[in-house]
FIPADREN-827647 format. One line per field, with one value per residue: x negated, y, z of N, C-alpha, C in turn; residue in three letters. Coordinates in Angstrom, 2 decimals. Atoms other than C-alpha are relative to their C-alpha. Example, Ala and Ser with C-alpha at 12.3 -4.5 7.8 and 13.67 -1.06 7.14 Angstrom:
<recs>
nX -0.89_0.82
nY -1.19_-1.19
nZ 0.00_-0.06
caX -12.30_-13.67
caY -4.50_-1.06
caZ 7.80_7.14
cX -0.90_0.77
cY 1.20_1.09
cZ 0.00_0.73
r ALA_SER
</recs>
This chain:
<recs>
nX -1.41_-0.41_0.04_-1.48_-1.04_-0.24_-0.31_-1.19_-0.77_0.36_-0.40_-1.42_-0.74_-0.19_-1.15_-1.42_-1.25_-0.40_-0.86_-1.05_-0.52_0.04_-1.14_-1.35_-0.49_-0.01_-0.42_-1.01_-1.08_0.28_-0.52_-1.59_-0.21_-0.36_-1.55_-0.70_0.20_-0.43_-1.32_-0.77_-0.75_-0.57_1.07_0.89_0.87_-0.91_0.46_1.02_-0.31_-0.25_1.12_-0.02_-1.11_-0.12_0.63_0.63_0.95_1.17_0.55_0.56_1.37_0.52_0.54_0.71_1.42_0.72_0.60_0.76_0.98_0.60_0.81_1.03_1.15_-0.05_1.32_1.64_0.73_0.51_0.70_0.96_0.49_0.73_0.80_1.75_0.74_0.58_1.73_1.81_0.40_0.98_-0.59_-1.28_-1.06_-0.60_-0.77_-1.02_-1.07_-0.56_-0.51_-0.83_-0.88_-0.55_-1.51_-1.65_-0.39_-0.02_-1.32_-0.94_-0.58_-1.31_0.34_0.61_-1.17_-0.57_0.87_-0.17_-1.19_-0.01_1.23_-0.44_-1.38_-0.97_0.00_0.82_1.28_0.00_-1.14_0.30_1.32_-0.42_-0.59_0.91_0.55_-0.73_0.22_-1.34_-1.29_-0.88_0.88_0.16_-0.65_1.16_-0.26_-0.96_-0.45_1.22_1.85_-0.13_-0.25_1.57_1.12_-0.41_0.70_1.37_0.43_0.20_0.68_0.91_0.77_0.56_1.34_1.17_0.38_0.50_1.35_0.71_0.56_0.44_0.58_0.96_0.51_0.80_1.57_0.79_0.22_-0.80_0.01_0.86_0.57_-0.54_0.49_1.24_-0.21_-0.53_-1.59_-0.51_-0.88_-1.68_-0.25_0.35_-1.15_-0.86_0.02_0.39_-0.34_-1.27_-0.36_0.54_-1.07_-1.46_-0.93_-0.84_-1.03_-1.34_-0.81_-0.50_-1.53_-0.95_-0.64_-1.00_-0.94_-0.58_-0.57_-0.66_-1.58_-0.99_0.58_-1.60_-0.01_0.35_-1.00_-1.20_0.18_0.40_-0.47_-1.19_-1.27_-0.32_0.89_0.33_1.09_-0.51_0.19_-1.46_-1.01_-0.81_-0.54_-1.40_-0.92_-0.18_-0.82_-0.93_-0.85_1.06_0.08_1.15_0.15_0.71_0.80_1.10_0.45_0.80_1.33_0.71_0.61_0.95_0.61_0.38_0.86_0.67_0.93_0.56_0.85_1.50_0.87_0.31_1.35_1.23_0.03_1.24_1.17_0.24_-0.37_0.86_0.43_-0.62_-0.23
nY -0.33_1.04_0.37_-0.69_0.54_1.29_-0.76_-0.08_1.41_0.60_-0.66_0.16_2.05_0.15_-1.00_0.77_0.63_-1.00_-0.59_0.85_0.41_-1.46_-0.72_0.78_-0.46_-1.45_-1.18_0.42_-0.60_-1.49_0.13_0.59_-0.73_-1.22_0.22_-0.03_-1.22_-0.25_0.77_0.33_1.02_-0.30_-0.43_-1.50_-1.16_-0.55_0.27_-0.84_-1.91_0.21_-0.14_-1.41_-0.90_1.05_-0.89_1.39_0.92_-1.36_0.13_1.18_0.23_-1.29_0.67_1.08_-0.95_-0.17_1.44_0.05_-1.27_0.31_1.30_-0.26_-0.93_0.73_1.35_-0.20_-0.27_1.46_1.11_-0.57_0.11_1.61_1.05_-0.39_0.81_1.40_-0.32_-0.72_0.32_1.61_1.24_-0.07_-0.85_0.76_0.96_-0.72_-0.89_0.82_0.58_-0.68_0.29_1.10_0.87_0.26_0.58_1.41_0.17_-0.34_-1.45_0.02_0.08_-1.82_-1.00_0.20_-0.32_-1.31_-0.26_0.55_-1.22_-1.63_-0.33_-1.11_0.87_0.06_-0.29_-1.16_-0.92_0.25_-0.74_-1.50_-0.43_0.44_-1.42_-1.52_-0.90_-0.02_0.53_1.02_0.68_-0.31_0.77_0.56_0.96_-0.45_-1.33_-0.37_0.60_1.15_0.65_-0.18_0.69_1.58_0.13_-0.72_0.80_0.74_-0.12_-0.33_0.66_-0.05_-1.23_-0.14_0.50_-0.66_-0.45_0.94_0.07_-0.59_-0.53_1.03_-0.65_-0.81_0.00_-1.01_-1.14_-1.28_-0.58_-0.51_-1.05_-1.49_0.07_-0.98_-1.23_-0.54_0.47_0.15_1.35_0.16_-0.87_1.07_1.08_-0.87_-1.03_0.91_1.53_-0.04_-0.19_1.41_1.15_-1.07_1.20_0.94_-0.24_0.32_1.16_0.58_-0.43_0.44_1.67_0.00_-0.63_0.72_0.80_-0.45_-0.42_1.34_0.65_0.17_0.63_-0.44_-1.07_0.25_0.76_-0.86_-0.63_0.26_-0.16_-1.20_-0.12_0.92_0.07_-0.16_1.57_0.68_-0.84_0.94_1.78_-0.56_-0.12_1.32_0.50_0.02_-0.96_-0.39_-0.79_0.70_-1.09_-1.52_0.38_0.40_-1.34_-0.55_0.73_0.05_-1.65_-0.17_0.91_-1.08_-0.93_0.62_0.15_-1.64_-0.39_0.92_-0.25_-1.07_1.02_0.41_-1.54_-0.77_0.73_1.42_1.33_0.71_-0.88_0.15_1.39
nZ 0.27_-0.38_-1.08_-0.74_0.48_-0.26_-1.09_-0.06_0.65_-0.99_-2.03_0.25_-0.12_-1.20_-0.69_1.14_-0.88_-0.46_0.49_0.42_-1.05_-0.67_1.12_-0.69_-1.95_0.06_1.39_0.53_-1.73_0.27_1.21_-0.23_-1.09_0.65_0.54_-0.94_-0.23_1.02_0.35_-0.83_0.64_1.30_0.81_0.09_-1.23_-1.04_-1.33_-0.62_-0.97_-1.58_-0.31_-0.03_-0.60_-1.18_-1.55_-0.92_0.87_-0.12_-1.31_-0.71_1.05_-0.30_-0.81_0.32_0.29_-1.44_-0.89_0.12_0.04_-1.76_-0.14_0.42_-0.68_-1.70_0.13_0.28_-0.96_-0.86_-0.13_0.27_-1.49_-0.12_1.01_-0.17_-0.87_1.02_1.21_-1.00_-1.51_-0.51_0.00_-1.11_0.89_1.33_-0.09_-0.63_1.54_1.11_-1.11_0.05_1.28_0.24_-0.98_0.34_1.21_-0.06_-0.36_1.01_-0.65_-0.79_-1.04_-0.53_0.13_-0.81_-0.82_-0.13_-0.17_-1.57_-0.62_-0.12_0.18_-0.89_-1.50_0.67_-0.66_-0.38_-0.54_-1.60_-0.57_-0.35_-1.11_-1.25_-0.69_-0.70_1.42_-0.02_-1.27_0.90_0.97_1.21_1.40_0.61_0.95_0.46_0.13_0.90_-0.86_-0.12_1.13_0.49_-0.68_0.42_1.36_0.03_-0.60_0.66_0.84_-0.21_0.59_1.45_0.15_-0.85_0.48_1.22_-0.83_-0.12_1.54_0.23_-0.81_0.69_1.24_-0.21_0.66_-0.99_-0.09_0.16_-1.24_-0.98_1.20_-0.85_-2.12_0.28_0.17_-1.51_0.13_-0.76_0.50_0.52_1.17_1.34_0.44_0.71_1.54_0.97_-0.25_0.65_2.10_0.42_-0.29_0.50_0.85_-0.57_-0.30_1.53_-0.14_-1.71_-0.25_0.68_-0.78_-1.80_0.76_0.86_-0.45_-1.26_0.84_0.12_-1.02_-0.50_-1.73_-1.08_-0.55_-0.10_-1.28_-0.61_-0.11_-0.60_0.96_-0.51_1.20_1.36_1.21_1.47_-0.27_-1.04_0.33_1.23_-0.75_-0.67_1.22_0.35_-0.45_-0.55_0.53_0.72_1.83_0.68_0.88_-0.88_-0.49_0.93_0.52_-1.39_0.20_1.82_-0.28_-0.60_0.37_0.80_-1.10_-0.80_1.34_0.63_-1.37_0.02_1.21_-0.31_-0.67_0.63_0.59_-1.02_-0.40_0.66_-0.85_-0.51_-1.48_-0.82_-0.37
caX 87.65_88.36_87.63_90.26_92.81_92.51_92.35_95.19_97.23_96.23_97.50_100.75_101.35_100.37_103.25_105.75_107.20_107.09_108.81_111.44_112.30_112.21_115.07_117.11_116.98_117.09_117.94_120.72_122.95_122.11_123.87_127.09_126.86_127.04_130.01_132.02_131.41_132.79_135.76_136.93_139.47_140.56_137.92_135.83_133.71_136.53_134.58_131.47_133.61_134.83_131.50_131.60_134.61_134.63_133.79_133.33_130.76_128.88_128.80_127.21_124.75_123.70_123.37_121.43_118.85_118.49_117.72_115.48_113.48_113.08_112.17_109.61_107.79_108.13_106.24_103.60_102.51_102.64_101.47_98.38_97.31_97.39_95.40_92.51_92.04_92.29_89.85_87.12_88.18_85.62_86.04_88.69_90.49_90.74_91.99_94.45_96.14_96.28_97.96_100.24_101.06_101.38_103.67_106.88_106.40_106.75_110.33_113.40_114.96_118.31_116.66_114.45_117.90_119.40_116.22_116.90_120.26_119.36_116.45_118.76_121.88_124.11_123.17_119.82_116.09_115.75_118.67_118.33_114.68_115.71_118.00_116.17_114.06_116.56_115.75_119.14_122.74_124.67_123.16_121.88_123.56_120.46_122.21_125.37_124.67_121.80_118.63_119.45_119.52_115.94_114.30_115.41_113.96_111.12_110.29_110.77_108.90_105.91_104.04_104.62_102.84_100.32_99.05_98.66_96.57_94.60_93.76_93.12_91.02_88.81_87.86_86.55_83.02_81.14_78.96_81.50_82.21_78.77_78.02_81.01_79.61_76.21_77.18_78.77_82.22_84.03_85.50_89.20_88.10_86.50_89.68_91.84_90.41_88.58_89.35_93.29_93.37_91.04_93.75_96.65_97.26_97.93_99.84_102.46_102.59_103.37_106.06_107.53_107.55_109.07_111.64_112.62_113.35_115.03_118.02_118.74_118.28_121.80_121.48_119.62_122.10_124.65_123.94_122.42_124.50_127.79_130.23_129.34_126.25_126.96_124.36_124.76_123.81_127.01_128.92_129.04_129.51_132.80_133.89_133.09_134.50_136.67_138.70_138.39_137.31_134.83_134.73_133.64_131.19_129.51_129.15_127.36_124.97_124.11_123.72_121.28_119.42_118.79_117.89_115.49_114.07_113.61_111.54_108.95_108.68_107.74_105.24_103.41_103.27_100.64_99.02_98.11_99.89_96.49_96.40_99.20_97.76
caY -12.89_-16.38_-17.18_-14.60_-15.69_-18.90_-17.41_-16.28_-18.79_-20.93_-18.48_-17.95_-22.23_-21.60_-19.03_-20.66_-23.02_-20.01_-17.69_-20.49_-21.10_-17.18_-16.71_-19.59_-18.77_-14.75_-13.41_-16.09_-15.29_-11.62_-12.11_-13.75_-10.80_-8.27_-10.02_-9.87_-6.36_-5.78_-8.01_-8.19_-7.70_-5.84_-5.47_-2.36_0.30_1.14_-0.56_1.39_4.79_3.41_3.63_7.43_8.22_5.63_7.80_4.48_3.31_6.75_7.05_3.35_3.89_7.47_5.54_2.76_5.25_6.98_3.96_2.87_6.09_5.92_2.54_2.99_6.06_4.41_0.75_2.28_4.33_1.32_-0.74_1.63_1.58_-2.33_-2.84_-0.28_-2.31_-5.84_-4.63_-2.06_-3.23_-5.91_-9.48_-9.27_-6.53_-8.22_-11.22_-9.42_-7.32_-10.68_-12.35_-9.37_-9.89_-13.24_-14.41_-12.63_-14.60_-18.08_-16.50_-16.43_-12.73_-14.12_-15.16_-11.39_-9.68_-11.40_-11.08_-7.08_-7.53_-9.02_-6.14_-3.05_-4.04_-1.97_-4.94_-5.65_-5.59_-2.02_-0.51_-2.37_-1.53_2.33_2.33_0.33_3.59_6.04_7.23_6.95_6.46_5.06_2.67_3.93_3.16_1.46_-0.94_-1.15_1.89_3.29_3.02_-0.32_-1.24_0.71_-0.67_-4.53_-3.63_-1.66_-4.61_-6.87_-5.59_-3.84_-7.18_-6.59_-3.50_-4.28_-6.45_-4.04_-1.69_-4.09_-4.51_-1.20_-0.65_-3.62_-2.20_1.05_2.11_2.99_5.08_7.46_7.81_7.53_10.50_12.73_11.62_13.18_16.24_17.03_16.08_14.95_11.46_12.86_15.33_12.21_10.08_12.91_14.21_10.95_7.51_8.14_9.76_6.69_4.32_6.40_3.06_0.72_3.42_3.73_0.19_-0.37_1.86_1.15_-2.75_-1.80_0.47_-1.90_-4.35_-2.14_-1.37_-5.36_-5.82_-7.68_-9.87_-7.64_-4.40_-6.67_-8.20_-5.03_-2.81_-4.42_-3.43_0.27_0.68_-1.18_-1.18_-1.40_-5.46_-5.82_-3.50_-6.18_-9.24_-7.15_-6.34_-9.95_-12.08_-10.65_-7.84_-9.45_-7.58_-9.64_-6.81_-3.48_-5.72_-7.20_-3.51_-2.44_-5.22_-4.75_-0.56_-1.60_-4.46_-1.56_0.87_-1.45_-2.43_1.76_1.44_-1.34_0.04_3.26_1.24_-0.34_2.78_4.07_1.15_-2.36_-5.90_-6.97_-3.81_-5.36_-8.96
caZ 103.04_103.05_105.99_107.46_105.17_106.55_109.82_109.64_108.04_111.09_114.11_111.92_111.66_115.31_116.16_113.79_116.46_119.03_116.89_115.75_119.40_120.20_117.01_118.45_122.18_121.52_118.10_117.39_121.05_120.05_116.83_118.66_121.64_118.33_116.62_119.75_120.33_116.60_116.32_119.91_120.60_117.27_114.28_114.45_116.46_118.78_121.84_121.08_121.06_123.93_125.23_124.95_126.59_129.31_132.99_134.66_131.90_131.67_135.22_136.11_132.98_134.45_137.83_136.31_134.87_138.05_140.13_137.73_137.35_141.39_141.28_138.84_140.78_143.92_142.56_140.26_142.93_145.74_143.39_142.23_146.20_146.32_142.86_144.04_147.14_144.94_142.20_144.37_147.91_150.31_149.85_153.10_151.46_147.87_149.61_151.78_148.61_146.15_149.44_149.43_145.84_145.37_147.87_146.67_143.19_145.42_146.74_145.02_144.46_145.95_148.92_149.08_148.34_151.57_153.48_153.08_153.78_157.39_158.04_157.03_157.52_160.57_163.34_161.19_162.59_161.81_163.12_166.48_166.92_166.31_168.66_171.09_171.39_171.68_168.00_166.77_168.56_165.26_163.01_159.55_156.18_154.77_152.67_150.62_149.01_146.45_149.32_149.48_146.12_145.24_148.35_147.23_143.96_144.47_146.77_143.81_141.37_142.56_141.95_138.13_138.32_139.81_136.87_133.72_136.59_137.37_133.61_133.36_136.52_135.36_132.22_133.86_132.94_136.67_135.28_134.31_137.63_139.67_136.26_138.40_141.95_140.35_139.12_142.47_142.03_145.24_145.69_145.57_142.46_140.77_141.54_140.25_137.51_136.11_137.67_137.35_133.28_132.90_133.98_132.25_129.69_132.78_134.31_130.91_131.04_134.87_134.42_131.41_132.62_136.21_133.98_131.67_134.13_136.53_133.60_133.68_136.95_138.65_142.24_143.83_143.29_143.17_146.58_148.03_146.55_148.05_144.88_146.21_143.43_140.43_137.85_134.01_134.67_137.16_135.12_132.11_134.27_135.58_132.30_130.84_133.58_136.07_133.77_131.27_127.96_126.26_123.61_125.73_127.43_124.73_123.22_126.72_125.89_122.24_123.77_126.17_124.70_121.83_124.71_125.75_122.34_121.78_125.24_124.15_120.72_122.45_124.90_122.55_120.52_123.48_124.81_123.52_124.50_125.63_128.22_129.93_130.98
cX 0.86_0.46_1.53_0.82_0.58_0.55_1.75_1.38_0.46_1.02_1.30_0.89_0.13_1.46_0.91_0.80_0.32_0.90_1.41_0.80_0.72_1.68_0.89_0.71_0.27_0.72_1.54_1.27_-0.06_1.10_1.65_0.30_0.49_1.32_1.00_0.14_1.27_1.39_0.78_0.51_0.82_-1.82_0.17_-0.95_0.81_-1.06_-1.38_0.56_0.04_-1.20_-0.21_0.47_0.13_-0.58_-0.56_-1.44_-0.67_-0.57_-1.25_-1.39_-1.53_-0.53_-1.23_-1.69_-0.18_-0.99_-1.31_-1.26_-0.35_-0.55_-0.95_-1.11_-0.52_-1.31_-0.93_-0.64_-0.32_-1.20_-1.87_-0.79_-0.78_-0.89_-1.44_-0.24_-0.28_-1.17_-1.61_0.42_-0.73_0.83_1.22_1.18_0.61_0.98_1.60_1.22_0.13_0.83_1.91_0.87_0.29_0.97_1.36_0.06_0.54_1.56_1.28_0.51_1.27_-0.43_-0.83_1.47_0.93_-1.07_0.46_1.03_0.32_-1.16_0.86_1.43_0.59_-0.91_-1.43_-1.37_-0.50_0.46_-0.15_-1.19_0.37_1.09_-0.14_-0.59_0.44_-0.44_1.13_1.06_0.56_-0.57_0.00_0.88_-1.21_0.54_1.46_0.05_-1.59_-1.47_-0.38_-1.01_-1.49_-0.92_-0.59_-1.43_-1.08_-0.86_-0.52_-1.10_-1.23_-1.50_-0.35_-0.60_-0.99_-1.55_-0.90_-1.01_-0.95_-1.08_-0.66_-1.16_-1.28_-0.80_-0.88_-1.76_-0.63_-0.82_0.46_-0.25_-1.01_-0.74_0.78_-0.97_-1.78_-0.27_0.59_1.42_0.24_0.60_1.51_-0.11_-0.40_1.02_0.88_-0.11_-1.03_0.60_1.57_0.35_-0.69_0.53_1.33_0.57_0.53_0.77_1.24_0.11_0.52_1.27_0.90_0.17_1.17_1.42_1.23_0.83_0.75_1.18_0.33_0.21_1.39_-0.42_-0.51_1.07_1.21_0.36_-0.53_1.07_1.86_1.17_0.10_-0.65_-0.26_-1.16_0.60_0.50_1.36_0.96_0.47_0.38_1.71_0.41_0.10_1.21_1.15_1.26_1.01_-0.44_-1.66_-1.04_-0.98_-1.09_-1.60_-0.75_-0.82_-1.12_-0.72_-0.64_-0.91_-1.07_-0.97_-0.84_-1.57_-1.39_-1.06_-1.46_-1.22_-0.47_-0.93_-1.95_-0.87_-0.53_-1.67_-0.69_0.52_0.58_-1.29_-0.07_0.98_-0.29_-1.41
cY -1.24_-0.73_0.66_-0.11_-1.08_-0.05_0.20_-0.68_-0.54_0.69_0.51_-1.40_0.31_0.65_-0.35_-0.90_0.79_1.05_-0.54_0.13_1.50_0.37_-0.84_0.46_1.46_0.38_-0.55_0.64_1.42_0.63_0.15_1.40_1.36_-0.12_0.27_1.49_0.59_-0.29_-0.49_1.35_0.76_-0.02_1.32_0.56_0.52_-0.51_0.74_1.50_0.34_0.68_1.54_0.91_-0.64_1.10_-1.18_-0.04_1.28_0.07_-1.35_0.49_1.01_-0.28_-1.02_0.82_0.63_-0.59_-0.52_0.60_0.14_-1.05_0.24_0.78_-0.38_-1.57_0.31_0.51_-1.06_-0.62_0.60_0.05_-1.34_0.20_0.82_-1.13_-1.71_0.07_0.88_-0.06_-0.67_-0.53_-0.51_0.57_-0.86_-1.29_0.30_0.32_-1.11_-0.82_0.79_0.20_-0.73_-0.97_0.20_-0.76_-1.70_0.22_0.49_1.57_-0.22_0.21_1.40_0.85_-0.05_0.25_1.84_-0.01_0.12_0.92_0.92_-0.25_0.86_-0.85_-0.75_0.22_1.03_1.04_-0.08_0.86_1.36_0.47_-0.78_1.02_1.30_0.84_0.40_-0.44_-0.74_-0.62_0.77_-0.52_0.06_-0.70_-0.07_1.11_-0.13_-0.07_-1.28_-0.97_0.54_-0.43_-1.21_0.10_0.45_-1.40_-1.44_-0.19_0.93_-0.76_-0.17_1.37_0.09_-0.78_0.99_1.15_-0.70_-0.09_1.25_0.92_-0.80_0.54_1.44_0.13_0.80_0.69_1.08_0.58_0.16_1.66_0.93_0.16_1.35_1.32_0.29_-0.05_-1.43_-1.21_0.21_0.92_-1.05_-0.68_0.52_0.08_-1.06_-1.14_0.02_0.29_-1.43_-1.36_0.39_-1.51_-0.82_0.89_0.17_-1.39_-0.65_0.46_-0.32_-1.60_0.40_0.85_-0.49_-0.84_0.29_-0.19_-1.46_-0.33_-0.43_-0.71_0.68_1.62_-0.67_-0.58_1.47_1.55_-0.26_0.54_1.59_0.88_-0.61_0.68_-0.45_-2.30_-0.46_0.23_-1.37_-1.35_0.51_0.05_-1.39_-0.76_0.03_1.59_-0.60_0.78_-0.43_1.16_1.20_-0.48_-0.76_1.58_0.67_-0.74_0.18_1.76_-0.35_-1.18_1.31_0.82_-0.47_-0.03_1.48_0.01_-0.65_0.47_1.22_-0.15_-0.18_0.78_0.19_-0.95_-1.60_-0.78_-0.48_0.83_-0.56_-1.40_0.71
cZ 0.05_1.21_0.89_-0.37_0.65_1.63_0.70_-0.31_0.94_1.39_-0.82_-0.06_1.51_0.98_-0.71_0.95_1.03_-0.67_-0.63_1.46_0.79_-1.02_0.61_1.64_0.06_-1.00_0.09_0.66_-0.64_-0.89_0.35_0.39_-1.16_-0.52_0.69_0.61_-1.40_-0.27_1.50_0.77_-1.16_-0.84_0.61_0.91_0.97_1.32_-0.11_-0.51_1.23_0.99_0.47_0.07_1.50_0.79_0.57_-0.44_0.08_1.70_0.92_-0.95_0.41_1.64_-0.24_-0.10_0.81_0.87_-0.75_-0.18_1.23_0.40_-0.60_0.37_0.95_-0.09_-0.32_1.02_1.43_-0.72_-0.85_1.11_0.09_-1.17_0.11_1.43_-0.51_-0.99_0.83_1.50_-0.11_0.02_0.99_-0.56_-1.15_0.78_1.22_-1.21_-1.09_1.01_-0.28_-1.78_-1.29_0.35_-0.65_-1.00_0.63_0.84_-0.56_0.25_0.20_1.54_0.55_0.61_1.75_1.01_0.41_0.52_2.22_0.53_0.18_0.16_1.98_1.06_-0.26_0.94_0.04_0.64_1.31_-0.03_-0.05_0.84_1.21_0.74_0.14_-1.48_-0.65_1.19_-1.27_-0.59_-1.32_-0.89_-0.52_-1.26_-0.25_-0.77_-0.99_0.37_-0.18_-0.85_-0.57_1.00_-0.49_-1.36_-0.28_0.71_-1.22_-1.19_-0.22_-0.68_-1.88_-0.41_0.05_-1.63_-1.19_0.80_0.70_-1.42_-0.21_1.23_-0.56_-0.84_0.28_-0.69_1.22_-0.44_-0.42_1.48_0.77_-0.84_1.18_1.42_-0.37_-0.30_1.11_0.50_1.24_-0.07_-0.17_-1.20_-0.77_-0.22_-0.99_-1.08_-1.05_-0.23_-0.62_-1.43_-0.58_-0.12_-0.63_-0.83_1.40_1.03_-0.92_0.27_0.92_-0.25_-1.20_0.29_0.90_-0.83_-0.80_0.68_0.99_-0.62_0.26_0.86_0.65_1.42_0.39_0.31_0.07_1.93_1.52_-0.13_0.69_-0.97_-0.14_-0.81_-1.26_-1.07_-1.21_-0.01_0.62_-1.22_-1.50_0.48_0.57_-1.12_-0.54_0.69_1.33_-1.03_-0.90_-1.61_-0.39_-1.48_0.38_0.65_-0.93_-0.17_0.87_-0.10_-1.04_0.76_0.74_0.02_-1.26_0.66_0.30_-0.92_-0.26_1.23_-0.56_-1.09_0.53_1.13_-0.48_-1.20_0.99_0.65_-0.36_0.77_0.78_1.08_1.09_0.67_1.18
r UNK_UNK_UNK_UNK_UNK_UNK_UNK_UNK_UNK_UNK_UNK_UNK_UNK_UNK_UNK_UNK_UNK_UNK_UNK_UNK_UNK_UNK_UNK_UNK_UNK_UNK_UNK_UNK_UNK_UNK_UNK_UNK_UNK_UNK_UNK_UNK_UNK_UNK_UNK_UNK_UNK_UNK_UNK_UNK_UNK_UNK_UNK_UNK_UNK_UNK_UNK_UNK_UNK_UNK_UNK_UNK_UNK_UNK_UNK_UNK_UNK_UNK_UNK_UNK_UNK_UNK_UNK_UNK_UNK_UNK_UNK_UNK_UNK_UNK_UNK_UNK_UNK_UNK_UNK_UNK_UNK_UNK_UNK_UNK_UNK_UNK_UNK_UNK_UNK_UNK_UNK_UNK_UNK_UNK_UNK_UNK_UNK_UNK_UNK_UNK_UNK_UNK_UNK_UNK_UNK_UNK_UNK_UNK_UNK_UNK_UNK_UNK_UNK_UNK_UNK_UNK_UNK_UNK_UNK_UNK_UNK_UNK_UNK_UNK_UNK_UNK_UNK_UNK_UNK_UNK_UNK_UNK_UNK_UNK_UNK_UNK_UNK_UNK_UNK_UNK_UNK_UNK_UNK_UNK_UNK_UNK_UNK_UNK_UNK_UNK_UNK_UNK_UNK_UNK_UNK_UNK_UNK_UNK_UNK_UNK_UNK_UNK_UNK_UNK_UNK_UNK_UNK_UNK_UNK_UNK_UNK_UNK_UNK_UNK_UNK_UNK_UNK_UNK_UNK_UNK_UNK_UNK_UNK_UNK_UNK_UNK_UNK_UNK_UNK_UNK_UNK_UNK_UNK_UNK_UNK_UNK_UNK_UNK_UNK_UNK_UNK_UNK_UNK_UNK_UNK_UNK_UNK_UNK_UNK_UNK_UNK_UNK_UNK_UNK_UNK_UNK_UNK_UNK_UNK_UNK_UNK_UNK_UNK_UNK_UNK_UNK_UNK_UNK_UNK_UNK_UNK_UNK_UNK_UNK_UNK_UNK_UNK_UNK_UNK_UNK_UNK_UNK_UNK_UNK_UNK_UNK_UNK_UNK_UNK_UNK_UNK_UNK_UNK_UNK_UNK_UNK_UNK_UNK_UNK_UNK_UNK_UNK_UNK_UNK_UNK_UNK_UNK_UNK_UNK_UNK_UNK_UNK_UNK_UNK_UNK_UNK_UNK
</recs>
């Protein structure tokens, strides 16, 4: 009993200058972003009624959660493809699929965001090639617009999916599965109806990651979406500094910093911090 006292003692001294640094760099700002919500620019809750009359502000928020609910279906499933060929592909394969999702981490997502911009845009590498072959006559609207803006991002954040399935492919127990192969069970009834419920924690945590980070997500709809798809992320950099109302913008941040909070408590509710490394 000692021992774990001590234990513990130890890995709280240890997290004492992490959690100091976490209250200064996080909580404190947090603090300001609430005051400013409150007292700008009159005292009170007027900017979060605001909140719930605003069309603009409902509309971007109701966009935001869209986008990220399409993004999210769109990566886990990509990135559930790549992490069976990284974990039970051959040695070619594995090194193919960690190739494929390690690179985007060594390029900035300004530089991705503009990469897309120069693939899909009107005069773009896709557009030509499809009308090279007589597939189309006008160019697509690829970009500027809501495709755009979930391609960019689906593109971006696939690779953090890929991680917490990974974790949970790892952990498997083959003879579950060579148990279905034996009883007579089919390799797409074993994937179905074992391998996948078996992985269910690092699918919750793929998606609530890719989810979380879709709601904050700004350069890439801001850059992809051309002013045409704002996101909740644009929507307070517009209110901040070109409107400006320091007030209504804060209050959009404290609402979806909260949002966010409700998400991870909900997360780690159903599967462990350790399922996600």
């Amino acid at each position: 009993m000692r021992g774990t006292l001590s234990d513990r003692m130890g890995a709280a001294l240890l997290m004492a200058p992490l959690l100091l640094f976490l209250l200064l760099a996080y909580a404190w700002p947090f603090l300001g972003v609430v005051k400013w919500s409150v007292t700008l620019p009159t005292p009170g809750l007027g900017q979060y009624g605001a909140l719930a009359t605003d069309a603009l502000v409902q509309s971007v928020f109701i966009r935001t959660l869209r986008i990220a609910l399409i993004v999210t279906v769109v990566s886990v499933a990509a990135a559930y493809a790549i992490t069976m060929v990284w974990v039970r592909g051959s040695p070619a394969q594995r090194i193919v699929a960690e190739f494929c999702i390690l690179v985007p981490f060594w390029i900035s997502v300004l530089t991705r965001a503009f990469g897309w911009v120069a693939l899909l845009s009107n005069r773009g590498l896709i557009n030509t090639w499809l009308q090279s072959i007589g597939f189309i006559s006008e160019p697509l609207a690829l970009v500027r617009n809501e495709f755009g803006v979930i391609v960019g991002m689906t593109h971006f954040l696939i690779p953090f999916a890929v991680f917490p399935l990974a974790s949970a492919m790892r952990s498997l127990d083959e003879r579950v599965l060579l148990a279905a192969r034996g009883l007579g069970s089919s390799r797409m009834r074993t994937f179905w109806t074992v391998f996948v419920p078996m992985t269910r924690s690092g699918i919750i945590g793929s998606a609530m990651i890719v989810f979380v980070f879709s709601l904050g997500f700004f350069v890439t709809p801001a850059v992809l979406g051309g002013g045409r798809s704002v996101m909740i992320a644009e929507l307070i950099y517009l209110r901040i500094f070109q409107s400006p109302d320091w007030g209504l913008g804060a209050a959009i941040s404290v609402v979806l910093v909260l949002f966010v909070g409700a998400l991870m408590a909900v997360l780690f509710r159903y599967v462990r911090p350790k399922q996600l490394i």
